[in-house]
DOLOMAR-334195 format. One record per residue: chain; x, y, z of N, C-alpha, C in turn. Coordinates in Angstrom, 3 decimals, padded with zeros to 6 digits. Each point is the difference from the previous one (the first is absolute). Layout:
BEGIN
[A,[X,Y,Z],[X,Y,Z],[X,Y,Z]] ...
This chain:
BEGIN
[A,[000.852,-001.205,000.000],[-000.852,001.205,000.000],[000.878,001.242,000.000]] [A,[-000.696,000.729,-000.848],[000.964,001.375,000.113],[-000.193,000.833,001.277]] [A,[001.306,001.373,000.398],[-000.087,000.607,000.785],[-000.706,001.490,-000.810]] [A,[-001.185,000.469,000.059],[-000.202,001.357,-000.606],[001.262,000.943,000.889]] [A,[-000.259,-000.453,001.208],[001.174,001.391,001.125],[001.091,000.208,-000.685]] [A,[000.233,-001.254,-000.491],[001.573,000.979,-000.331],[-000.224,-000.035,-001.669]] [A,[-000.686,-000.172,-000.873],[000.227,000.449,-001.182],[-000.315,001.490,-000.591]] [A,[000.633,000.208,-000.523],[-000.151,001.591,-000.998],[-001.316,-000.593,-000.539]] [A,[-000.691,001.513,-000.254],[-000.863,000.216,-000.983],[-001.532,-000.821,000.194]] [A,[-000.126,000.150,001.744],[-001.388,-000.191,-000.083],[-000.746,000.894,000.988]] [A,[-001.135,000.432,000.386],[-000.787,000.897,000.044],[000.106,000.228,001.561]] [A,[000.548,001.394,000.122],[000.288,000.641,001.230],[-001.139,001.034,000.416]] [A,[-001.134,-000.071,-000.626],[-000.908,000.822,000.248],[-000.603,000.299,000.794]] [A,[-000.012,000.322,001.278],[-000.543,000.065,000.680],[-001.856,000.996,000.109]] [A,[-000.596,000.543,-001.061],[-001.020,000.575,-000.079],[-001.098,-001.205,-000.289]] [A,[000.233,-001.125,000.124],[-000.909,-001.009,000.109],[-000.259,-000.210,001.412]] [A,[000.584,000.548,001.559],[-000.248,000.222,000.679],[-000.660,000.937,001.044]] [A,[-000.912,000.302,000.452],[-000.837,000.961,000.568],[000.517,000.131,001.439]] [A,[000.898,001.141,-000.008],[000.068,000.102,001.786],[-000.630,000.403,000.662]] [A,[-001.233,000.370,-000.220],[-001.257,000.653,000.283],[-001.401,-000.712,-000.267]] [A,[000.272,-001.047,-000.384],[-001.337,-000.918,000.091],[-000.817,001.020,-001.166]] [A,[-001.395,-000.973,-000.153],[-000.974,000.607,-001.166],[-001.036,-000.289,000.824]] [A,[-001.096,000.983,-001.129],[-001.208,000.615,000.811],[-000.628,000.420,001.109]] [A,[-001.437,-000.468,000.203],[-000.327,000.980,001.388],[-001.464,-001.047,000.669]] [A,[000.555,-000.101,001.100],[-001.307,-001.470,000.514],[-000.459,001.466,001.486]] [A,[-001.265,-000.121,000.038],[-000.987,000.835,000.952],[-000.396,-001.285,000.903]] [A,[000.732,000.393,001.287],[-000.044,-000.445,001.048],[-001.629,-000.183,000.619]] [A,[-000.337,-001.548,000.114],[-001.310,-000.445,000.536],[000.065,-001.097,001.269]] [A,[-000.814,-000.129,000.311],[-000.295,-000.827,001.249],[000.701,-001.648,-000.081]] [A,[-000.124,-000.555,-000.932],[000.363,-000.939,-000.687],[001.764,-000.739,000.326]] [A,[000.384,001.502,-000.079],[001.513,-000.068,000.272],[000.585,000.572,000.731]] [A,[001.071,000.041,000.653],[000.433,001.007,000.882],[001.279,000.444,-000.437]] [A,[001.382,001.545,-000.075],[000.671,000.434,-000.585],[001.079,-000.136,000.644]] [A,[000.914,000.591,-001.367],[001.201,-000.419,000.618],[000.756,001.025,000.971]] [A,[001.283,-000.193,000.599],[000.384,000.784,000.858],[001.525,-000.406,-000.704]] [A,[000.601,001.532,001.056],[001.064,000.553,-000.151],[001.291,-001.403,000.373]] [A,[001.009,-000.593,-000.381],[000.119,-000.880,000.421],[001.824,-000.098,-000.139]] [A,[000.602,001.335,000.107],[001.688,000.589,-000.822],[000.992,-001.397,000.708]] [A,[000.732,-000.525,-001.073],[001.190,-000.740,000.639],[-000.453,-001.293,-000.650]] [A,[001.410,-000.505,-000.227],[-000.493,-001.554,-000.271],[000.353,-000.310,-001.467]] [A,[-000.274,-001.591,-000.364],[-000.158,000.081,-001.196],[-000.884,000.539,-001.186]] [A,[000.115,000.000,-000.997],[-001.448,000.434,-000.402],[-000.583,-000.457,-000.630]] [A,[-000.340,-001.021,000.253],[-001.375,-001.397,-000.049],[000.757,-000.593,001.403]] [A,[-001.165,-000.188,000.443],[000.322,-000.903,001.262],[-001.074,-001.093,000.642]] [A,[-000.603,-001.230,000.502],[-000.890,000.199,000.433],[000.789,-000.894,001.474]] [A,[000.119,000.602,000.958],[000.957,-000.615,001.317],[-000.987,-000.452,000.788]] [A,[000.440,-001.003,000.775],[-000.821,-001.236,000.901],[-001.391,-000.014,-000.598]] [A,[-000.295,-000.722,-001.525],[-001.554,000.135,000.204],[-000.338,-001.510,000.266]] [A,[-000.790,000.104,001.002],[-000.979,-001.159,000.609],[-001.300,-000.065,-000.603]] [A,[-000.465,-001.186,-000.406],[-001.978,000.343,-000.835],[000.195,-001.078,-000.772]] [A,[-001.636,-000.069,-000.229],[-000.373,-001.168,-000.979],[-000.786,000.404,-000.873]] [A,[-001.134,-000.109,-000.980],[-001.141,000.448,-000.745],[-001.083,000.042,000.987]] [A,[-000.342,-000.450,000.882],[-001.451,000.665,000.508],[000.577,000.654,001.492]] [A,[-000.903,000.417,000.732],[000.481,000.487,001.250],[-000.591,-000.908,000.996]] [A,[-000.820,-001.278,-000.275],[000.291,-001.185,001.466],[001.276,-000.755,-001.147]] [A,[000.494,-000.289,-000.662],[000.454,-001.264,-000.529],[001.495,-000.236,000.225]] [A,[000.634,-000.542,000.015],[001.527,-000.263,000.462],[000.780,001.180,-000.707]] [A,[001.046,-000.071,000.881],[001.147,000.797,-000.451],[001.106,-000.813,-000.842]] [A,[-000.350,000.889,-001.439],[001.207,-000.949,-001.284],[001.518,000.809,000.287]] [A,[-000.501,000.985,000.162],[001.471,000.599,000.297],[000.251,000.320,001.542]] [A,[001.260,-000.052,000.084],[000.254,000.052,001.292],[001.524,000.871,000.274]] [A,[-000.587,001.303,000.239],[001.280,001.267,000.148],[001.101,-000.187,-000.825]] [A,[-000.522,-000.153,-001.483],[000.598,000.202,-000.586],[000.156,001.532,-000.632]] [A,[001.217,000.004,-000.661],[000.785,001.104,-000.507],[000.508,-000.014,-001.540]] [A,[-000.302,000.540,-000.953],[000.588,000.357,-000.787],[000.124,001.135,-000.593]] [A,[001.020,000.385,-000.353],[000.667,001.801,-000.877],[000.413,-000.163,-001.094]] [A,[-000.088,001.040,-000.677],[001.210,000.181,-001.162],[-000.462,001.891,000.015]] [A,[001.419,000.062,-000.821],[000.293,001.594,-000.163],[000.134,000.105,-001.334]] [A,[-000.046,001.436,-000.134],[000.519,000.595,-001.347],[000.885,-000.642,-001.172]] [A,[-000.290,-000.464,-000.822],[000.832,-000.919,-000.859],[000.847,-001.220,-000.137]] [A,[-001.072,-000.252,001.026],[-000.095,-001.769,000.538],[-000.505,-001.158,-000.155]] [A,[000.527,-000.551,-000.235],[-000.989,-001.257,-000.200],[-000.301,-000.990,000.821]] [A,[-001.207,-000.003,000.869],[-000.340,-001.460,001.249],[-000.528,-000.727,-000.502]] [A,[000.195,-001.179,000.339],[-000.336,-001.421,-000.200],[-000.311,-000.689,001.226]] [A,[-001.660,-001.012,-000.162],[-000.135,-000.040,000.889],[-000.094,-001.886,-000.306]] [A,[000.711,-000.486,000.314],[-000.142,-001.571,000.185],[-000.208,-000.858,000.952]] [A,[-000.199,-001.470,-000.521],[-000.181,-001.026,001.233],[-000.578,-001.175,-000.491]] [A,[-000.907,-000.602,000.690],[-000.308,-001.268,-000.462],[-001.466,000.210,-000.169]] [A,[-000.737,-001.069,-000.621],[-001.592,000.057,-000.288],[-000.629,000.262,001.306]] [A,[-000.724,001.309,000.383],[-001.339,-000.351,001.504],[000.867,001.128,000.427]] [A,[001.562,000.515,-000.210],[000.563,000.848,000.792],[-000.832,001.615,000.164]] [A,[-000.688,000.266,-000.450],[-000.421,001.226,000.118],[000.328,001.041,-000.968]] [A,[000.413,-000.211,-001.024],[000.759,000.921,-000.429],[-000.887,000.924,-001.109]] [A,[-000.570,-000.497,-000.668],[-001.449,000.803,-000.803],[-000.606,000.785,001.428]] [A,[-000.754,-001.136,000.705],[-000.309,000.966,001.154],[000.485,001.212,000.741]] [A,[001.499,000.081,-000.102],[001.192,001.147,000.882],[-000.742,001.116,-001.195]] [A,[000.360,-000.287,-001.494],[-000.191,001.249,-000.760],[-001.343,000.713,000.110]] [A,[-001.012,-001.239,-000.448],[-001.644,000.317,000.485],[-000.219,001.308,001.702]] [A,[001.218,-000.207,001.147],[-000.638,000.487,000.390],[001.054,001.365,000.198]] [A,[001.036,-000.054,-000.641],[000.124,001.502,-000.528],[-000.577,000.852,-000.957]] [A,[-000.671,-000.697,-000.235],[-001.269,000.541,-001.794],[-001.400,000.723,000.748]] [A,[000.427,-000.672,001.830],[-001.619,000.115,000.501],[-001.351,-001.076,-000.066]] [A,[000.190,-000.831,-000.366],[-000.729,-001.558,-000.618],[000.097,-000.906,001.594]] [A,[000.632,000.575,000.803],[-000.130,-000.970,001.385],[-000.282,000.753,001.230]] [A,[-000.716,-000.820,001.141],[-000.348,000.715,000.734],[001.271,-000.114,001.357]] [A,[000.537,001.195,000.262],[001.277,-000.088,001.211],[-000.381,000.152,001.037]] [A,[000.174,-000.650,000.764],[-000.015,000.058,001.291],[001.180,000.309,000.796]] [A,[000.983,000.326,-000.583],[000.975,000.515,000.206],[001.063,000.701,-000.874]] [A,[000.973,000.803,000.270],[000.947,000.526,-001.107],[-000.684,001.362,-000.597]] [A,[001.289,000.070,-001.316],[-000.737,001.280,-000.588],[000.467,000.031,-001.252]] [A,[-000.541,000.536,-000.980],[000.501,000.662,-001.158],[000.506,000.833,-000.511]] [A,[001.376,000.526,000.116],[-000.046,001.374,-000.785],[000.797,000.374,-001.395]] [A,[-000.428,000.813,-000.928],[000.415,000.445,-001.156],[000.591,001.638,-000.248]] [A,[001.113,000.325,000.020],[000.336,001.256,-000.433],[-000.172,000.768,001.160]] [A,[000.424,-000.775,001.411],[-000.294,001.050,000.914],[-001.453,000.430,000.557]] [A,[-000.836,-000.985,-000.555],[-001.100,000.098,000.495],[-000.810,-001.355,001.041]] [A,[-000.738,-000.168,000.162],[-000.452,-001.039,001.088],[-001.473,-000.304,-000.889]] [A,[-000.157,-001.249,-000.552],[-000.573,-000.446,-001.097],[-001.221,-000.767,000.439]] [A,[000.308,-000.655,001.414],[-000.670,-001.146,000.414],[-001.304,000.004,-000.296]] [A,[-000.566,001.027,000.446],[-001.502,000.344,-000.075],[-000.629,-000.171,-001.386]] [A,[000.795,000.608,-001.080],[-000.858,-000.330,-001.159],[-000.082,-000.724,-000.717]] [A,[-001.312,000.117,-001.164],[-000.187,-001.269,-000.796],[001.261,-000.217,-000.920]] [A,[-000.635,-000.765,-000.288],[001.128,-000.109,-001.193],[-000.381,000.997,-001.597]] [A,[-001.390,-000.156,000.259],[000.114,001.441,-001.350],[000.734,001.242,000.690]] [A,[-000.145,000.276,000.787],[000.603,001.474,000.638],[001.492,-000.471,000.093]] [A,[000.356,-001.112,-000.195],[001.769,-000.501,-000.022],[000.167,000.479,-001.401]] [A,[-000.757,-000.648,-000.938],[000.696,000.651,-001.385],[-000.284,001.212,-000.187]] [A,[-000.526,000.645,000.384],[-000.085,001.686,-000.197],[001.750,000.319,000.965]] [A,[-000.117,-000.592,000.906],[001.403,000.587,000.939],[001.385,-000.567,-001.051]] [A,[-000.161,-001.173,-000.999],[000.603,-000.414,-000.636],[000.722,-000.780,000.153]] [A,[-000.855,-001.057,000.366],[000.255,-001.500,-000.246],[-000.275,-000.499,-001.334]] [A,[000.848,-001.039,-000.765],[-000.658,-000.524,-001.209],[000.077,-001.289,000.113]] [A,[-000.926,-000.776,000.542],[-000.436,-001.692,000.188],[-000.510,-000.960,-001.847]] [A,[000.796,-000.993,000.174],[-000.015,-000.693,-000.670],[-000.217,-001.189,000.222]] [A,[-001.287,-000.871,000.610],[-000.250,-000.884,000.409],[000.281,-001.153,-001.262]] [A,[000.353,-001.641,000.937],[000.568,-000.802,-000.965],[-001.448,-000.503,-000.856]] [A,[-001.081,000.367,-000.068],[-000.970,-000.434,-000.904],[-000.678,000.699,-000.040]] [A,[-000.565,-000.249,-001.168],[-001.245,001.334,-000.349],[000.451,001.284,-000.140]] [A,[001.059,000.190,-000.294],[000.691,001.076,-000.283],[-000.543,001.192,-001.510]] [A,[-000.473,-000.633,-000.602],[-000.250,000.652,-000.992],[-001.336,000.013,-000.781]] [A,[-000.581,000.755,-000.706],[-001.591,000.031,-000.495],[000.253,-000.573,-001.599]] [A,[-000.802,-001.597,-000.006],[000.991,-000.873,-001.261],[-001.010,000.360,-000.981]] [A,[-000.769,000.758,-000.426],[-000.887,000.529,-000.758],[000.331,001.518,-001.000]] [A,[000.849,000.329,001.154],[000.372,001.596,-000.577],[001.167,-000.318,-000.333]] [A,[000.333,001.186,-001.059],[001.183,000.025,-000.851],[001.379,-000.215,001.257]] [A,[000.728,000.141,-000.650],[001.519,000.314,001.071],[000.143,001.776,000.426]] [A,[-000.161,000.561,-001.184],[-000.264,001.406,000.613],[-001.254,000.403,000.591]] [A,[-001.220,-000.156,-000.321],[-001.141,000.020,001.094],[000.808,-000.906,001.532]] [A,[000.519,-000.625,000.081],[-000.114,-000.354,001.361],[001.439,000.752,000.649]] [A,[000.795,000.859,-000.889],[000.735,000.453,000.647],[-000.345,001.828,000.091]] [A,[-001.271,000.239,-000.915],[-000.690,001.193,000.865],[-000.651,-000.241,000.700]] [A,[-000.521,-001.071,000.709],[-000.825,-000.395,001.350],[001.150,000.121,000.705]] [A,[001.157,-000.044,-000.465],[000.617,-000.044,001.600],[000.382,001.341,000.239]] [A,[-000.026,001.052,-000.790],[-000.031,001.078,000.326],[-001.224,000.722,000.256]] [A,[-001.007,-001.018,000.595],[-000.858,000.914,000.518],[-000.428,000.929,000.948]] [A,[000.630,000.371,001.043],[000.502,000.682,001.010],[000.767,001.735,-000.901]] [A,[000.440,-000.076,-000.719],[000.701,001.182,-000.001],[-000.981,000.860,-001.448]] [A,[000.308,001.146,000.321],[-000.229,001.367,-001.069],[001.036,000.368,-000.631]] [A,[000.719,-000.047,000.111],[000.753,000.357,-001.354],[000.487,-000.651,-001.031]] [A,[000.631,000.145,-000.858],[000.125,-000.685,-001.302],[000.784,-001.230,-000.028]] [A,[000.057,-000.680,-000.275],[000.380,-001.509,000.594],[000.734,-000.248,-000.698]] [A,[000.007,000.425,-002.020],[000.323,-000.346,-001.144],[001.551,-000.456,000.587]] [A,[000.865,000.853,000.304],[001.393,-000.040,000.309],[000.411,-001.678,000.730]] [A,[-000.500,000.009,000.741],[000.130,-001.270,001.258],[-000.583,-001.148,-000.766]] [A,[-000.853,000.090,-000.744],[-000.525,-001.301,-000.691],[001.282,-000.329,-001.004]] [A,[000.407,001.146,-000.928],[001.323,-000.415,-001.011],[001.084,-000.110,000.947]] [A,[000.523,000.029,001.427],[000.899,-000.640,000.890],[-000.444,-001.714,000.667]] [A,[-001.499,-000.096,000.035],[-000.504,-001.418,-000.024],[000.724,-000.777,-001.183]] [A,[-001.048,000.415,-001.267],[001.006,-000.537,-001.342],[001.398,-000.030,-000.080]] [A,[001.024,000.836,000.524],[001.286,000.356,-000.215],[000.492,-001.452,000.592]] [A,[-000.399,000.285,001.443],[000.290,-001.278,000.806],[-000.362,-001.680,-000.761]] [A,[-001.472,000.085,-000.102],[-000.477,-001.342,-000.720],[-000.016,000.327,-001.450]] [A,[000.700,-000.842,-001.037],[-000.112,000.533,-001.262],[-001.169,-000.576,-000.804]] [A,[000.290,-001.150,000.821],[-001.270,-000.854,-000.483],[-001.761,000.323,-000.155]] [A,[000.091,000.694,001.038],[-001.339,001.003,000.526],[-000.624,000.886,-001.243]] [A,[000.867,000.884,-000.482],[000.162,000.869,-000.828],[-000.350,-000.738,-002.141]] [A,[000.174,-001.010,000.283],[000.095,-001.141,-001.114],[-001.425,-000.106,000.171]] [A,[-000.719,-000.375,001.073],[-001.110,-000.949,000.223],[-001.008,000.813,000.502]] [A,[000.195,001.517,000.012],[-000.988,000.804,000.706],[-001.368,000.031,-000.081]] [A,[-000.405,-000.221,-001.353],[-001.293,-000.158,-000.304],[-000.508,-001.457,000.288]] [A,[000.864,-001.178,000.479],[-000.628,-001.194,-000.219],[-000.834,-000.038,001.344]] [A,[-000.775,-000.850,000.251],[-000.642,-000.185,001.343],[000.793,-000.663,000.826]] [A,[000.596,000.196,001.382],[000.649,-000.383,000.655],[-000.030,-001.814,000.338]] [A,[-001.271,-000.554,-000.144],[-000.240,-000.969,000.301],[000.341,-000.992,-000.926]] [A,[000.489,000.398,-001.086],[000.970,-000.815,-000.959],[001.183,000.024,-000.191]] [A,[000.698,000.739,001.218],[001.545,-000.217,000.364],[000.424,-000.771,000.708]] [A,[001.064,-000.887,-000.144],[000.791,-000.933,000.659],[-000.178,000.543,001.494]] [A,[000.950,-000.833,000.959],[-000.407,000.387,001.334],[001.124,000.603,000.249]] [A,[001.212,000.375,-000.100],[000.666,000.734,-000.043],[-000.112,001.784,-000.511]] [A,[-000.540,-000.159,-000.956],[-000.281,001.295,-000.850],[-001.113,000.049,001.098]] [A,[-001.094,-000.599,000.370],[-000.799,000.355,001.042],[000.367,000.940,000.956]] [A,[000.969,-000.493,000.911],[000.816,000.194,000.959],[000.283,001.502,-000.311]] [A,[000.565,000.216,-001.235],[000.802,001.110,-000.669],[-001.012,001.270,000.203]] [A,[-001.382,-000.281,-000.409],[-001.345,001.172,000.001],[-000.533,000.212,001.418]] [A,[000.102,-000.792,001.061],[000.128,000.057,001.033],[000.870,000.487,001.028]] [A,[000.989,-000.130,-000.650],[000.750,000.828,000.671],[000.098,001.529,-000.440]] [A,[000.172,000.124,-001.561],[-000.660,001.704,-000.738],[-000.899,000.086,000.526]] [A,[-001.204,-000.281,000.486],[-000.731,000.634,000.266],[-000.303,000.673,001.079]] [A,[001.067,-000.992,001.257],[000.455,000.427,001.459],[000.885,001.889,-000.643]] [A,[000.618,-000.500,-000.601],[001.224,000.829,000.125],[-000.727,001.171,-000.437]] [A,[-001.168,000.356,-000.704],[-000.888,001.207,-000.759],[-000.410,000.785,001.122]] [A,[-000.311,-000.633,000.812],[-000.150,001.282,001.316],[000.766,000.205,000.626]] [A,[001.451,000.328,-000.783],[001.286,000.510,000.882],[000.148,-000.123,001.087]] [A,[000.319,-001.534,000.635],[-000.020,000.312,001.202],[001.003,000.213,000.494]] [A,[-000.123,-000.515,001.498],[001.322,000.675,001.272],[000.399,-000.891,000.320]] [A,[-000.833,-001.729,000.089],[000.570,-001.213,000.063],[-000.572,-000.982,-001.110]] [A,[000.782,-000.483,-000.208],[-000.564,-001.216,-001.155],[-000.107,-001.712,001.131]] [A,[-000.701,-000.868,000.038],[-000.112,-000.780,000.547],[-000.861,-001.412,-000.944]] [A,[000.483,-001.055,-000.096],[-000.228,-000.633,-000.540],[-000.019,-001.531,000.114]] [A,[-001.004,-000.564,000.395],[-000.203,-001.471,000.321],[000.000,-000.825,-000.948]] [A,[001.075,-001.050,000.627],[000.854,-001.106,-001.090],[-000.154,000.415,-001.697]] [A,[000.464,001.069,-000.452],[000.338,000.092,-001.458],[000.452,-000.794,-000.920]] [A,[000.527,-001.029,000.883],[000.220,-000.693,-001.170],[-000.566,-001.357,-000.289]] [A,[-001.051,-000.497,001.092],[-000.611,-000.871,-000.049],[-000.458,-000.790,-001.433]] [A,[000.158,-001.148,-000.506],[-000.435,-000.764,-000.830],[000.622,000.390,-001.528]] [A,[000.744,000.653,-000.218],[000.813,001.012,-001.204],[001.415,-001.123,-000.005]] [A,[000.407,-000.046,-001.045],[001.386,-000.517,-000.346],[001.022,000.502,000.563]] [A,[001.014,-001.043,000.257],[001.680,000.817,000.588],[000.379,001.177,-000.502]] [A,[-000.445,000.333,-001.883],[000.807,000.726,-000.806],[-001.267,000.887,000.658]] [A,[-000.891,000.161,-000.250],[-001.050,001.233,000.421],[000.548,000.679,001.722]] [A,[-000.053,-000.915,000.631],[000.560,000.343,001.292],[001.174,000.735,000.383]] [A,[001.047,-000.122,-001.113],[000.865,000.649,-000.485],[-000.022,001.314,-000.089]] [A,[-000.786,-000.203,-000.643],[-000.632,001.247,-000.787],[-000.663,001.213,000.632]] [A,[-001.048,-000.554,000.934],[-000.697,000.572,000.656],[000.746,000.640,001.337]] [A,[001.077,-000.455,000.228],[001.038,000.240,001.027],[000.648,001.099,000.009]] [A,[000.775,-000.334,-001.695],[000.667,001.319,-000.374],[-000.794,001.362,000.033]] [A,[-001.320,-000.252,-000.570],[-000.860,000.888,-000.018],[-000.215,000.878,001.490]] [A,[-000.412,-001.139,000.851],[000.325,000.567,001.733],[000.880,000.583,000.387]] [A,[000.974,-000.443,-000.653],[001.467,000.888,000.340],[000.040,001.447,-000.381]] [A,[-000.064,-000.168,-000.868],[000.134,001.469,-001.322],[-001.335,000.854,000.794]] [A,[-001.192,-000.255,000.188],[-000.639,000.918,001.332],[000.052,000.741,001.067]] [A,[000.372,-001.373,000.319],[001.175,000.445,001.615],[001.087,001.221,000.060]] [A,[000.547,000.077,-000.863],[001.248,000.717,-000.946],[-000.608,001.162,000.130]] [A,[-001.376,000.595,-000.384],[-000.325,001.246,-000.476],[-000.215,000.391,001.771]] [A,[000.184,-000.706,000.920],[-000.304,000.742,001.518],[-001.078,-000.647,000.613]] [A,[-001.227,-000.893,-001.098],[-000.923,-000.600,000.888],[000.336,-001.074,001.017]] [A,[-000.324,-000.157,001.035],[000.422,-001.053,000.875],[-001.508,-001.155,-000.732]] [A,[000.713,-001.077,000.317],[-000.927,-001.308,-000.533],[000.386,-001.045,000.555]] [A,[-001.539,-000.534,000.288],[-000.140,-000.866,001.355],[-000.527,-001.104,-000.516]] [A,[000.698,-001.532,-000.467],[-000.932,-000.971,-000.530],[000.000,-001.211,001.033]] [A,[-001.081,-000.923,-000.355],[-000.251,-001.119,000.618],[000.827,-001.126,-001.141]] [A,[000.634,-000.608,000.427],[000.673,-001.101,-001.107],[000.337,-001.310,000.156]] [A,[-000.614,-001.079,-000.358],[-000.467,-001.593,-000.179],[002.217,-000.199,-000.541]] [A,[000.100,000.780,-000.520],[001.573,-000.593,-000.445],[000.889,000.885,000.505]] [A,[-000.085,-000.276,001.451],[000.923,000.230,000.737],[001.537,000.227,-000.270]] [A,[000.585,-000.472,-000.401],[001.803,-000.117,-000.064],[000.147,001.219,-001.213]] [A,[-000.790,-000.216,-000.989],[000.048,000.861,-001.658],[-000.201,001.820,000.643]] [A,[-001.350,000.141,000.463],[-000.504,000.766,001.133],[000.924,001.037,000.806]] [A,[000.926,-001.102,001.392],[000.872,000.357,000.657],[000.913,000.642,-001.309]] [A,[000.439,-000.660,-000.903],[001.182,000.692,-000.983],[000.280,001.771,-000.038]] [A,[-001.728,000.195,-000.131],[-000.118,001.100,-000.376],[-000.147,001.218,001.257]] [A,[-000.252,-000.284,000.908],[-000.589,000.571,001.434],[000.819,000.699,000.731]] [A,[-000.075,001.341,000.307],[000.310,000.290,000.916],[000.144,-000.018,001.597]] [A,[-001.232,-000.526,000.116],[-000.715,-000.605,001.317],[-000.923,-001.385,-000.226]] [A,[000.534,-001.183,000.819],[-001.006,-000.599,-000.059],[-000.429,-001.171,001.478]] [A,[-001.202,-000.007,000.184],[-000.682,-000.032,000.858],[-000.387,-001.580,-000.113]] [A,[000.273,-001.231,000.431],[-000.707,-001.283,000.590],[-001.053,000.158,000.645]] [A,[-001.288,-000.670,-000.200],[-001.194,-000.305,001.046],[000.202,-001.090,-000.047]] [A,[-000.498,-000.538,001.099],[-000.321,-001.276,000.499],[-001.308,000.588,001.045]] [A,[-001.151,-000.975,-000.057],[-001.483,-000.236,000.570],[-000.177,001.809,000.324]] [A,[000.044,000.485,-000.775],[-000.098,001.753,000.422],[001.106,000.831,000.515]] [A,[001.184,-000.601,000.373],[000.958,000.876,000.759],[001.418,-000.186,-001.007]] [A,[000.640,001.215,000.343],[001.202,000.151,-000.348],[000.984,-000.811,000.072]] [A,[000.781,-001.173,-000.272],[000.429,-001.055,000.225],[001.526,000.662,-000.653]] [A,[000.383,000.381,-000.978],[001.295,000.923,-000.338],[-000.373,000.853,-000.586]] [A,[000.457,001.168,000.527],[000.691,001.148,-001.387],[000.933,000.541,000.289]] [A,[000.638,000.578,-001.510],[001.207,000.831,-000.144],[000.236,000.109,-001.580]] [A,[001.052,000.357,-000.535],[-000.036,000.273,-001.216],[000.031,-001.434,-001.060]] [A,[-000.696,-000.426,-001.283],[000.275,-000.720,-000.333],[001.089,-000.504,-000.348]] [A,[000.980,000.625,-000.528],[001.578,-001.039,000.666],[000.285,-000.716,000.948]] [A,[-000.587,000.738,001.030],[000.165,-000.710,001.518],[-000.703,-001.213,000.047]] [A,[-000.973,-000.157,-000.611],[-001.076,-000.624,000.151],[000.255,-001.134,-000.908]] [A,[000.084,000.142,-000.740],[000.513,-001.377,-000.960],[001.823,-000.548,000.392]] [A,[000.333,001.179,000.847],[001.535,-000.981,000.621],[-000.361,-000.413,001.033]] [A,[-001.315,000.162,000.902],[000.135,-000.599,001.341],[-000.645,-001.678,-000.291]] [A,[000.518,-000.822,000.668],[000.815,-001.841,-000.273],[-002.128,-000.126,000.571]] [A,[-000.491,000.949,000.976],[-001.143,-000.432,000.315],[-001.205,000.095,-000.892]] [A,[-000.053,001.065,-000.081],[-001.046,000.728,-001.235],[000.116,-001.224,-001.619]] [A,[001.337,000.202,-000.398],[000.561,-001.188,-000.921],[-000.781,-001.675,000.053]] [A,[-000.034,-000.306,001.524],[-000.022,-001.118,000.150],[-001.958,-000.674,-000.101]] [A,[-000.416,001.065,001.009],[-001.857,000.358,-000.093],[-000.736,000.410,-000.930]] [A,[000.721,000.763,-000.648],[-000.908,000.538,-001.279],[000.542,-000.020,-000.966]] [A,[001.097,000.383,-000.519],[000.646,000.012,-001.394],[000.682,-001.409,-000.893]] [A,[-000.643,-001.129,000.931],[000.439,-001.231,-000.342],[001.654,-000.497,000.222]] [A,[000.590,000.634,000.977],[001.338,-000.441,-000.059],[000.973,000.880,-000.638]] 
């Protein structure tokens, strides 16, 4: 797999990023707001405890995960570990009974998750990601639905990034491979400029060479300043790329540190990465 970091001549752009989040959500009963929250990383969600309902067990258990500014976290482990769940409930999708959320200095916990992507989160859940009826560009102006201003620019940095996209714009999404899937799903995250990109198992069910692919692509993101936070089934390939990466086991933090570290420690190696 290639390194985008260190090659010449790929896209340092950082105006595909919004340091200021998009649009404007009017505060209702429904939800409660965010607060002032300075210091720290910026995505964070530290000790969160919670499950999906509020009698039902606790899946996570004080767990922690971060990433910063032009980073890449990875969050691995074994099947049942929690790890869709950890992202779900930085997205807001779980109910905490403990811990907190915060983004950009702010204190997140309270809100939904639509009021997360206005603060500028961009979630990419591992299914159902995309509307397989509408073109590739219809579903990558749905994902700019949140913002007013002219989008035109950021959509030809979608294309720039995916070339393939740009080839196939008019076709209906639902007749693309699952990779190229992957590809409109993730453009379409990236259309509401966000402040974090986050993305559950991307590379699920896609070929080695696509995975490849889709990696470099992560990289070359990362690059422009977005921090990006994925869930990843191929652990070791994953770690390669990571700045930070995070083990669950049954909800809790079981290792982290940087993925180098992580693929040299004889334990991590031995439990999860097959030896």
């Amino acid at each position: 797999m290639s390194r985008p970091f260190d090659d010449k001549g790929y896209n340092r752009d950082a105006s595909i990023v919004n340091p200021k989040g998009q649009g404007e959500l009017t505060p209702g009963p429904q939800h409660g707001k965010a607060r002032p929250a300075p210091g720290g990383p910026f995505l964070i969600g530290e000790a969160m405890t919670g499950g999906y309902s509020k009698s039902g067990p606790d899946i996570l258990q004080t767990c922690t995960i971060a990433v910063d500014k032009g980073e890449i976290g990875v969050i691995v482990g074994p099947n049942g570990a929690g790890k869709s769940t950890a992202m779900r409930a930085l997205f807001g999708m779980l109910y905490l009974r403990g811990g907190s959320v915060r983004l950009d200095g702010e204190d997140i916990t309270e809100l939904t998750p639509q009021a997360r992507v206005v603060k500028g989160m961009g979630f990419v859940p591992q299914t159902h990601n995309i509307f397989t009826s509408m073109s590739v560009e219809e579903n990558l102006e749905m994902g700019a639905f949140i913002r007013k201003d002219d989008i035109r620019e950021t959509m030809e940095q979608v294309y720039d990034l995916f070339p393939i996209l740009r080839e196939k714009r008019n076709q209906p999404a639902g007749e693309l491979s699952g990779g190229q899937r992957q590809q409109v799903a993730v453009g379409r995250a990236l259309m509401t400029r966000p402040k974090v990109l986050m993305l559950d198992e991307p590379t699920a069910g896609v070929s080695p060479i696509v995975m490849d692919e889709l990696f470099d692509r992560i990289i070359e993101v990362a690059r422009t300043g977005l921090p990006v936070l994925m869930v990843e089934q191929n652990a070791r390939q994953a770690l390669e790329i990571a700045d930070k990466g995070y083990v669950l086991v049954q909800g809790a933090n079981a290792h982290t540190g940087t993925g180098k570290d992580l693929l040299a420690d004889p334990e991590v190696r031995q439990s999860f990465l097959g030896g």
